[in-house]
N, C-alpha and C positions, 0 to 999 in steps of 0.2 A: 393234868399238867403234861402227860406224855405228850397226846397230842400236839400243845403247844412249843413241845421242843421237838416231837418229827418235822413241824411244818419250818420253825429258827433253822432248824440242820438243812435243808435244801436251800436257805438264803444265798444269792450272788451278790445282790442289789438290791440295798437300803435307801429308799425314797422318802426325805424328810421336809413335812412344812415349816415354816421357820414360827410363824405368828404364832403363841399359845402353846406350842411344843419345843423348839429352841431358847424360845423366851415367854415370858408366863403371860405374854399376851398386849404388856404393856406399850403403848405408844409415843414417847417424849420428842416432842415438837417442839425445835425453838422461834423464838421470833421471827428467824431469819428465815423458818420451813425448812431446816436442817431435822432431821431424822436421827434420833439418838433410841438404843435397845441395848437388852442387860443380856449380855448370853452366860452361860454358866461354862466356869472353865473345867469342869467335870468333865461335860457333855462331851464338849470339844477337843479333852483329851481321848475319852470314850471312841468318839470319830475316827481319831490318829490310829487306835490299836485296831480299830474294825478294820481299817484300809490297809493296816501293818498286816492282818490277817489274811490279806487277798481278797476283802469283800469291799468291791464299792456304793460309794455314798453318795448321795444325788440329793439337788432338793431344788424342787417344784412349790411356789408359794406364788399367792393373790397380787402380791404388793412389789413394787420395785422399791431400791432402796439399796443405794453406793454402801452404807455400811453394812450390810448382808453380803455383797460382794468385795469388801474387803475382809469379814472373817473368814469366809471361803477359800478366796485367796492366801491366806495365815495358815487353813486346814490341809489346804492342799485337794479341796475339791473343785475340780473342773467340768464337773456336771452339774451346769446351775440353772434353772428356767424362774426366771423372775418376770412381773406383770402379768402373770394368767389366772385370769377370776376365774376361769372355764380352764382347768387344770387338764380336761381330759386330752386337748391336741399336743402339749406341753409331754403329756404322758407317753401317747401313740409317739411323738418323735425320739425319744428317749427309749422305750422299746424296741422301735427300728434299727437303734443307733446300737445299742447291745448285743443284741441278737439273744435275748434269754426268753423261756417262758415263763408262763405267769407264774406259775410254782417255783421260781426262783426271786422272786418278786418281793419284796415287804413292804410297808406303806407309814407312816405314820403322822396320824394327825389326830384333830382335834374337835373340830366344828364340821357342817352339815357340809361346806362347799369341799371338803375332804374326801367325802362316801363315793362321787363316783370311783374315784379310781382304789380307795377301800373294796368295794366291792367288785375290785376286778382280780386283784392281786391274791397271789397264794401264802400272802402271811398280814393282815392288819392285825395294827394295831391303834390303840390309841392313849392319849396321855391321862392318868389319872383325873386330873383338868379338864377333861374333853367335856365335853354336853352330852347328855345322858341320850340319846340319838344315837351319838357313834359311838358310844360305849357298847348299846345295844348290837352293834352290827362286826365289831370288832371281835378277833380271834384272840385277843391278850390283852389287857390292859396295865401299864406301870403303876409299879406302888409309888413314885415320886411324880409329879405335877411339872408338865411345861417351865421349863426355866427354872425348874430346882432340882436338875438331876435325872430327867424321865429318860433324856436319849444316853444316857449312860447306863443307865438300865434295859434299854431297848440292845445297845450293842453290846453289855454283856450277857445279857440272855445268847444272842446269836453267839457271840466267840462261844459261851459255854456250850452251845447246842450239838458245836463243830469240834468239840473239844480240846478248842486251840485256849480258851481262856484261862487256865494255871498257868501255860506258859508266858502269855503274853502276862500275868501278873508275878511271876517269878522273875521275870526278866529284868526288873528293876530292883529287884534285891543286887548287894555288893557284897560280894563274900573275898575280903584281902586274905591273900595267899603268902 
């Protein structure tokens, strides 16, 4: 487990796929081809206190999809690459755009079109959820599953790694004076 919190503790920049890891995978299509997904308000709290910590969050996913860029929007992330099956040039512009190395890097995902950039980064992960592939290839796995909690567990791993996470969870205690 050390390992796994040397490698949380150099984190900058959390790279999240949205399919299978923000959401447990599900797909709801209406009639109309309207795009409907369940995100877990954990997560996206989780989100809030990573980027309150000075670590940002990015997310690189397969699929386009206006509701993906309106939770974003809500989250307050403005590092969003949507429609890239081939994730890896999505990735390359996004690391240009930083200016971090790899070992400042985290990844998390799910399924195989995940691994390349898993395998580039200095901290994957993947979702309990994931297929037994990128589990294989992953430096940490969540004890909670895509869309029930995994990325809130991903970013308190890191706040705790940095040792910012007591405070970021004391901080909402109200102590009247």
């Amino acid at each position: 487990m050390q390992d796994v919190l040397d490698k949380a503790k150099n984190i900058e920049l959390v790279i999240f796929d949205v399919d299978g890891v923000m959401t447990d995978g599900s797909l709801f299509l209406g009639d109309d081809g309207q795009e409907y997904k369940a995100f877990n308000s954990l997560d996206g709290h989780g989100m809030r206190m990573l980027q309150e910590g000075g670590i940002t969050a990015a997310i690189i996913t397969g699929r386009k999809s206006n509701v993906v860029e309106h939770r974003m929007n809500d989250l307050g992330i403005t590092r969003v690459y949507q429609g890239f099956r081939d994730k890896i040039p999505a990735y390359e512009t996004l690391m240009e755009d930083v200016g971090l190395d790899t070992e400042q890097v985290a990844y998390v995902g799910d399924d195989v079109v995940d691994l390349p950039i898993m395998t580039r980064v200095g901290f994957a992960i993947a979702v309990q959820s994931a297929h037994p592939y990128v589990k294989k290839h992953a430096h940490w796995i969540t004890q909670r599953s895509g869309g029930q909690g995994a990325v809130r567990d991903v970013c308190e791993l890191i706040l705790e790694a940095k040792g910012l996470l007591t405070q970021a969870l004391e901080s909402y205690l109200y102590v009247k004076k």
